[in-house]
C-alpha angles and dihedrals in degrees: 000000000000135000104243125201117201129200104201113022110148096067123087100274091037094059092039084053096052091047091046092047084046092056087043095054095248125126121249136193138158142216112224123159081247100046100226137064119217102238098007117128096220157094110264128203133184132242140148119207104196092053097046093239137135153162097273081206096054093089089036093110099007128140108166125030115207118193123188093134106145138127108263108267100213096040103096131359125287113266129162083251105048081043096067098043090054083050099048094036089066110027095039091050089049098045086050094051090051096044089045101048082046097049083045099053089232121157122196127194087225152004125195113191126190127232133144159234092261085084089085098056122197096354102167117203090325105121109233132226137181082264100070129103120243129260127249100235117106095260085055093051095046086046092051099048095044082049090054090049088049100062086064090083087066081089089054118039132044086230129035114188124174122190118204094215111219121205106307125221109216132150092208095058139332134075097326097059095048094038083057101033071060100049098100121195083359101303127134121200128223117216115251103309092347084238091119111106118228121206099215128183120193098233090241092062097047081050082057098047100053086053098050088050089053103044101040093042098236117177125202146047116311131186108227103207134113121262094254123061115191132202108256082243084062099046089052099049083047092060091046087061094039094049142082084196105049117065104154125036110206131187118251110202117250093229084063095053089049093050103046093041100027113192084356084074088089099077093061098031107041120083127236110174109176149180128244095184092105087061091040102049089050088069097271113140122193115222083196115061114159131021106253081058101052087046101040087058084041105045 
């Protein structure tokens, strides 16, 4: 069992982690600016980031840090202001936990610290692995600096793991919700033309992964995606099987997308197709392989 603190936890992939270390027997508990988040089963702590402040007893017990804290990249457009607040939510908080576990002389088992695909940036059909060297979009670039902040835990901590997080299915939040909340009169659209490959992980698998990586003490960058990618055409076509709401899938052109989302197209546009045979190799197995099977269990 380990004690487990959690930056982050109230969004979607935070509350399906404390429920999934509580079914596993760990600990969990959370850092929040309120200190408490309203349904979670767990211990909350305050802390505010910006203002370089926290709980001194949060690390008391603690065994294992994990850090997904960052402003929700698809929540507003993408201003230079909102830009800079997705950059700084997620580089500053992580440059504060590692400074302060240093000054405090505090030395964890693990830290597992989120990233994603996006730091690949427009791959095309090129299958991408940990080796490969970041994009030059301005996803890639905020991957690539909260990963550089991250490193910094390597002082502090016996095993550093960062998971590059692909695209999560989830019916609570993600991509699915917001794909079906815009499927009007039971249409779903297609990006573009629909070419672009999307790395997708059903969220119980991504639960599993963080606690293999914990328990099994497992070091390095993963990408935390399931073994097979699928065109956003596929993945469409997939939901209108796997749903009751969707009966047609139709295409939406690329040169609206870009105008009503701007630079923030590329999210929905760029392809990162990527490998999941690192994870695997290292004795992780998906329970979810391909994407029917992950929406069929989801929808």
């Amino acid at each position: 069992m380990s004690n487990i603190l959690i930056s982050g936890g109230s969004g979607m992939i935070g509350r399906h982690l404390i429920s999934h270390f509580n079914d596993r027997g760990h600990k969990p508990a959370f850092l929040s600016r309120s200190g408490s988040i309203k349904g979670i089963d767990a211990k909350g702590f305050k802390w505010d980031p910006y203002n370089r402040s926290i709980d001194e007893s949060a690390f008391r017990d603690t065994d294992v840090l994990v850090n997904l804290a960052g402003a929700g990249i698809a929540d507003e457009r993408w201003t230079e202001k909102r830009k800079l607040e997705i950059h700084d939510s997620r580089i500053k908080t992580t440059k504060f936990l590692a400074e302060y576990l240093k000054d405090q002389q505090i030395h964890l088992k693990t830290v597992v610290s989120a990233s994603a695909i996006g730091y690949y940036g427009d791959s095309g059909d090129e299958m991408m692995t940990e080796n490969d060297n970041a994009g030059n979009n301005f996803l890639s670039k905020v991957c690539e600096d909260w990963e550089q902040e991250a490193l910094k835990f390597k002082d502090v901590c016996d095993n550093l793991i960062i998971l590059r997080l692909g695209i999560v299915l989830a019916k609570e939040g993600g991509a699915l919700p917001e794909t079906l909340n815009k499927a009007f009169f039971g249409v779903a659209s297609y990006l573009g033309d629909g070419s672009q490959y999307y790395s997708w992980i059903h969220i119980d698998d991504l639960s599993s992964m963080f606690s293999f990586v914990i328990e099994n003490s497992i070091s390095g960058t993963y990408n935390a995606v399931a073994p097979n990618p699928v065109t956003n055409k596929a993945f469409t076509r997939s939901i209108k099987q796997n749903s009751r709401k969707v009966i047609a899938a139709l295409p939406a052109p690329g040169f609206a997308i870009r105008l009503v989302l701007g630079e923030m197209s590329t999210m929905v546009l760029d392809t990162q197709r990527c490998s999941s045979e690192k994870i695997e190799k290292s004795g992780f197995a998906f329970n979810y392989n391909d994407v029917d099977s992950a929406l069929s269990d989801l929808l």
